[in-house]
N, C-alpha and C positions, 0 to 999 in steps of 0.2 A: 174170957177176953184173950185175944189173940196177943203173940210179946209183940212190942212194937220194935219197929225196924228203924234204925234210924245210921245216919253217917256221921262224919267228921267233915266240914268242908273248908276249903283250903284258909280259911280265916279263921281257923279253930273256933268255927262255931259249931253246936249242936243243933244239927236241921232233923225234924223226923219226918221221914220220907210217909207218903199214903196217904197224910191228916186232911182231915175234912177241914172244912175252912166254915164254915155254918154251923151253929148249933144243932144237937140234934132233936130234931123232934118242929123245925120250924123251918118253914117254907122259903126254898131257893131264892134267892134275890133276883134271879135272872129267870121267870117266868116261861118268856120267848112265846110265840103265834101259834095259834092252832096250825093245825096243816091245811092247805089248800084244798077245797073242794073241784076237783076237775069233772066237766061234763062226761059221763063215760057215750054219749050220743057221738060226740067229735074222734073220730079215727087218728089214733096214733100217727106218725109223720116218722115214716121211716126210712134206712138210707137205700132200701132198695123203689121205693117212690120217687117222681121227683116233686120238689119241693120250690123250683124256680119258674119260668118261663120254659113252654115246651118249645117254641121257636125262636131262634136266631135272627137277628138283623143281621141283615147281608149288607155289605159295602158295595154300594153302587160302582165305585170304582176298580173293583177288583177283576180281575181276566183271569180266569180259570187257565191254567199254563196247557199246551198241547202234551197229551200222550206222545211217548215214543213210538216210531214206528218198528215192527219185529225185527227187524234186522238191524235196526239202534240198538234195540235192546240187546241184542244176542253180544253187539258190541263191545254193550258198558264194561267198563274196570272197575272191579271192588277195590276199594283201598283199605279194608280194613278187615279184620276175621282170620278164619283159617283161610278163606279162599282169598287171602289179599296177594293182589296182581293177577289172578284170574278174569276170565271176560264172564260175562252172565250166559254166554252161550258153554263153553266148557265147564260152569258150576252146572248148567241143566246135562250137559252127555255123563255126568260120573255122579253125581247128587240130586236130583231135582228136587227132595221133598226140602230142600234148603233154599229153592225160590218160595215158596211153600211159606214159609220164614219170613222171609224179607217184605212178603208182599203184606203177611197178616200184623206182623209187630215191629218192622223196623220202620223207625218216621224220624232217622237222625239226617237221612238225606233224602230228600224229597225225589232228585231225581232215581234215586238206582230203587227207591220204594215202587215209583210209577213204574221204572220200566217191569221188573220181577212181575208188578200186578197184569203188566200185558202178555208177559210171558205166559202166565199162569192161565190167564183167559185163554190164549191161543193152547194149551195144552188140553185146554176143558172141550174146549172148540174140537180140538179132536181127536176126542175121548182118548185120551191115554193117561191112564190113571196110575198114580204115585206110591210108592210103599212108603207107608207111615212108619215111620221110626219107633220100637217097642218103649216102653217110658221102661227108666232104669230101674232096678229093683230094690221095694221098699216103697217105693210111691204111691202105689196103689193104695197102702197102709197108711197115710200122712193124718197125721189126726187134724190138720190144717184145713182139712178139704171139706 
């Protein structure tokens, strides 16, 4: 038999730690449920699924806002970033893979996301193609990914 371990607790009582609370030799009080029988027929529900509605209700009253025209966009002023006070026309002559940016993951402002996205089209438009930015080193190795 193992020594039993026990403490002092702050009411100087004697508590022993580990003890069973049942007799030995007689059955749990708390039984609890079989486990659930699942149809293995019915496909898991997973989060790369969807699991909602595939289509959207649209708002009848909603006006899809006009694109800028190119030379709006060449205009616009970033107000924020490394290229804050820049026009999107001087972020494309020294950066372009950073309209690249704007147009696929920024959506904090609608307008300088649309314009970037027509930039971008009129560069595809014709064909001048962008140097990708090398990813920094150690990423390729991300156990995340």
């Amino acid at each position: 038999m193992p020594p039993v371990k026990a403490r002092l607790d702050t009411s100087s009582t004697f508590v022993v730690l580990n003890q069973r609370t049942t007799p030995p030799g007689s059955r749990h009080p708390l039984g609890g449920q079989a486990p659930h029988e699942r149809d293995r027929n019915i496909p898991d529900l997973r989060a790369s699924k969807p699991s909602g509605p595939l289509e959207r209700d649209i708002d009848p009253d909603y006006i899809v806002p006009d694109l800028p025209g190119v030379d709006d966009a060449l205009d616009m002023l970033l107000t924020f970033g490394k290229f804050h006070g820049h026009s999107l026309g001087q972020v494309l002559s020294f950066e372009p893979s950073y309209l690249d940016w704007l147009a696929e993951t920024y959506n904090r402002d609608p307008e300088i996301s649309a314009a970037a996205r027509v930039l971008v089209a009129e560069l595809d438009r014709r064909g001048i193609r962008r140097e990708e930015r090398p990813m920094r080193p150690g990423w390729q190795t991300s156990p995340f990914r």
